[in-house]
N, C-alpha and C positions, 0 to 999 in steps of 0.2 A: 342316414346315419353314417358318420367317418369309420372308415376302414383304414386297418393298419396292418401290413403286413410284414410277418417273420418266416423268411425263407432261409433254411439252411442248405450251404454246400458242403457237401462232404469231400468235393474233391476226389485224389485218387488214394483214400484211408478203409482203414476197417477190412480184416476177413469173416466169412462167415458167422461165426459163434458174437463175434461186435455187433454185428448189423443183430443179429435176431435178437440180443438185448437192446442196442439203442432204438428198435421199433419198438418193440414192445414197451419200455417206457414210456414214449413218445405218444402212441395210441391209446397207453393209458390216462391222457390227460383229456378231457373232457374243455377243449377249448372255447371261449365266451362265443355270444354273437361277437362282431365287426372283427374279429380278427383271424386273417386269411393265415394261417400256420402251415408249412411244408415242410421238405425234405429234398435237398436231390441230393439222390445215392447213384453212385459210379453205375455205369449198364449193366455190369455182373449182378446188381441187390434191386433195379427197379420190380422184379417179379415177385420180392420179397413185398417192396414197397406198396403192391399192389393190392397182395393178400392181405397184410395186416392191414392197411390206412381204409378196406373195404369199410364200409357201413358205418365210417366216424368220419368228419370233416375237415382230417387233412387232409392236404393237398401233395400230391406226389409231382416232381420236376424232374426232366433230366438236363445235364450236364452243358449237351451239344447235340447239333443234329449234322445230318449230309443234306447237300442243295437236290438229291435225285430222290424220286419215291422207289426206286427198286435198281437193280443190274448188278453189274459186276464188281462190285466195287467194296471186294475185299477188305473185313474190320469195321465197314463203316455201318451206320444205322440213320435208317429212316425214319422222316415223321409218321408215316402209317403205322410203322413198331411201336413207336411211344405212344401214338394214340391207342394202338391194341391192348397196350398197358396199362393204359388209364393216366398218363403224366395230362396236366391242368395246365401245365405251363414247361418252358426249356431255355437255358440262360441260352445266351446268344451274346458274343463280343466280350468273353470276360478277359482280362486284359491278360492270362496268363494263355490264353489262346493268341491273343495277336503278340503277343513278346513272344513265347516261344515256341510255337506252331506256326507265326506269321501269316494268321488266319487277314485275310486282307476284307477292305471293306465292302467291296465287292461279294464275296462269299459270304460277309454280314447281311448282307441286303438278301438275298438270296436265302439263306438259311429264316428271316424274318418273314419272306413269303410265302416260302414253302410248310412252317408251320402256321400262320395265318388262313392257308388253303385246307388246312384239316385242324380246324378250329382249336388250338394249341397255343395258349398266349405265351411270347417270347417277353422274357425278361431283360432288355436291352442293357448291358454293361456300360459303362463310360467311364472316364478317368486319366488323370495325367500323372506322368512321372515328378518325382523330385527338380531333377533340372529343369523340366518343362515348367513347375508350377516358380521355382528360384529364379525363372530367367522371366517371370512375369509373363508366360503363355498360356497358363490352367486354362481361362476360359476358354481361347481361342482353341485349344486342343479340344474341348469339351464339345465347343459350339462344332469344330469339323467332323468331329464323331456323331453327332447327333445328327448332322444334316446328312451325310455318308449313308446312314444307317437307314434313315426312312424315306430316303430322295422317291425309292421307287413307288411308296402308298401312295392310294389314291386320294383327290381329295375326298376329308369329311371321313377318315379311318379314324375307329375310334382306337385309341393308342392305349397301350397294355403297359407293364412294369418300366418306370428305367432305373436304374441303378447307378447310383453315382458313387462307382469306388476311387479315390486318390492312389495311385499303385503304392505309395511311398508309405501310405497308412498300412498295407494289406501283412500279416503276419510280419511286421517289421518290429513293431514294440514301440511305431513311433507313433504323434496321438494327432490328428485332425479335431482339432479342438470343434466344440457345438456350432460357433458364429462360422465359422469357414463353411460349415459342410450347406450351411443354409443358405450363403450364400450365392453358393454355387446354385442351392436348389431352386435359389428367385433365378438366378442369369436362364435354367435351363426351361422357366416358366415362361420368362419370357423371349425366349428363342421359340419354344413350340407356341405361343400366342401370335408369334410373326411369320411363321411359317407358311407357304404360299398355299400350301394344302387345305391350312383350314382345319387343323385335327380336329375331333370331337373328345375334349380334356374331361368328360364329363366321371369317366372312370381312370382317373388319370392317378399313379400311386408313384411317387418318387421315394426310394430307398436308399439307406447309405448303409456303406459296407467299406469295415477297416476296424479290424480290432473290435468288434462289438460285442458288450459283455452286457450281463444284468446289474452290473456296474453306475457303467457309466452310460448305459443307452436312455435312461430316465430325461440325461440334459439334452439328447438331439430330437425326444419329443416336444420338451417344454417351447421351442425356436419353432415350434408352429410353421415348419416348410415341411419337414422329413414324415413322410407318412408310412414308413418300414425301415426294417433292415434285411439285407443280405448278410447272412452271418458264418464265418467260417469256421475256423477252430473251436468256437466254442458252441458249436452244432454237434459235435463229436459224443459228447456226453447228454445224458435226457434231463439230467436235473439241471446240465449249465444252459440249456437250448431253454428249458421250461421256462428259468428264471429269468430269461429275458424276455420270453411269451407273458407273465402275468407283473412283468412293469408297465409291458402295454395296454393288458386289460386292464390295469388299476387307473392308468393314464385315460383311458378311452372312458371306462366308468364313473369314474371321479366325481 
């Protein structure tokens, strides 16, 4: 059966008395089979994340991880943490880590193994700027983050989320119309089809993230590449997150 996944970032939003209403909303929904529904909340509310999403089938994420399982290393968190917490998955490469933390692609690679190693599936980011996509580079940017990112698997890994966000989409108010995003989604199909590794695509979920609403996320189903979304601002709220959860059940159901 096709699975379709709705991951929410929260980003660095929400205090307390937010989060204990947007879970509890959230938990309160009774999500179909095939669709894999989340949440990454900031490391202050994964504990939160933990209690409520117990004993219903969402899926709890975090943010970011550290490339070390333990030391010194002041502020930072490891993947044994988030597996103690129960996160399913942890984005990795979101483009507001490499722009402004100049998370490099190396520490991409790195942060992918190290949750791989305590069975933690990373959410791979990707995505290009305005100019990059204006000066006719999108793919080529897209293709050196994809290869960047999984150089060090082995062959015959089977490969977890990737996420294709356009940065110029992301909380801009500008729209990555349905045929673009697809198109990207065929290039990055068959980049990982030629891949010397050999992945195993068998559980393979491409998600698009930019601006994603109960709106308009109906027409990046219909184009039959996008098999999720990464969704930001409009993760914040439970009835605007739901709403984009049951266009994909109606999609998946149909």
């Amino acid at each position: 059966m096709k699975k379709i996944m709705i991951m929410g970032n929260w980003k660095m939003n929400l205090i307390a008395d937010e989060v204990d209403e947007l879970l509890s909303g959230l938990k309160s929904y009774p999500v179909k089979a095939g669709i894999l529904a989340g949440a990454a909340p900031s490391y202050t509310w994964l504990l939160k994340g933990q209690e409520q999403f117990a004993e219903t089938n969402w899926q709890l994420a975090a943010q970011n991880v550290y490339v070390k399982e333990k030391g010194a290393y002041t502020g930072e968190v490891s993947a044994p943490m988030l597996k103690s917490l129960g996160c399913n998955y942890t984005l990795v490469g979101h483009s507001e880590r490499r722009q402004i933390f100049q998370e490099t692609e190396e520490a991409i690679r790195e942060k992918i193994a190290i949750l791989l190693a305590h069975e933690i599936k990373p959410i791979l980011c990707l995505g290009e700027t305005e100019e990059e996509r204006n000066s006719g580079r999108a793919e080529e940017v897209v293709a050196r983050q994809l290869r960047e990112g999984l150089a060090a698997l082995p062959k015959g890994t089977k490969l977890f989320p990737i996420a294709y966000e356009p940065v110029w989409a992301i909380g801009t108010g500008k729209h990555c119309d349905p045929q673009t995003a697809a198109d990207m989604m065929v290039f990055i199909r068959q980049e990982l089809a030629q891949a010397q590794q050999q992945f195993d695509l068998s559980e393979l979920l491409l998600l698009y993230g930019g601006s994603v609403n109960g709106k308009n996320f109906q027409g990046y189903l219909e184009t039959d590449q996008i098999d999720g979304a990464l969704v930001g601002g409009a993760s914040l709220k439970a009835e605007d997150f739901i709403a984009i959860i049951k266009v994909a059940e109606d999609f998946l159901h149909e």
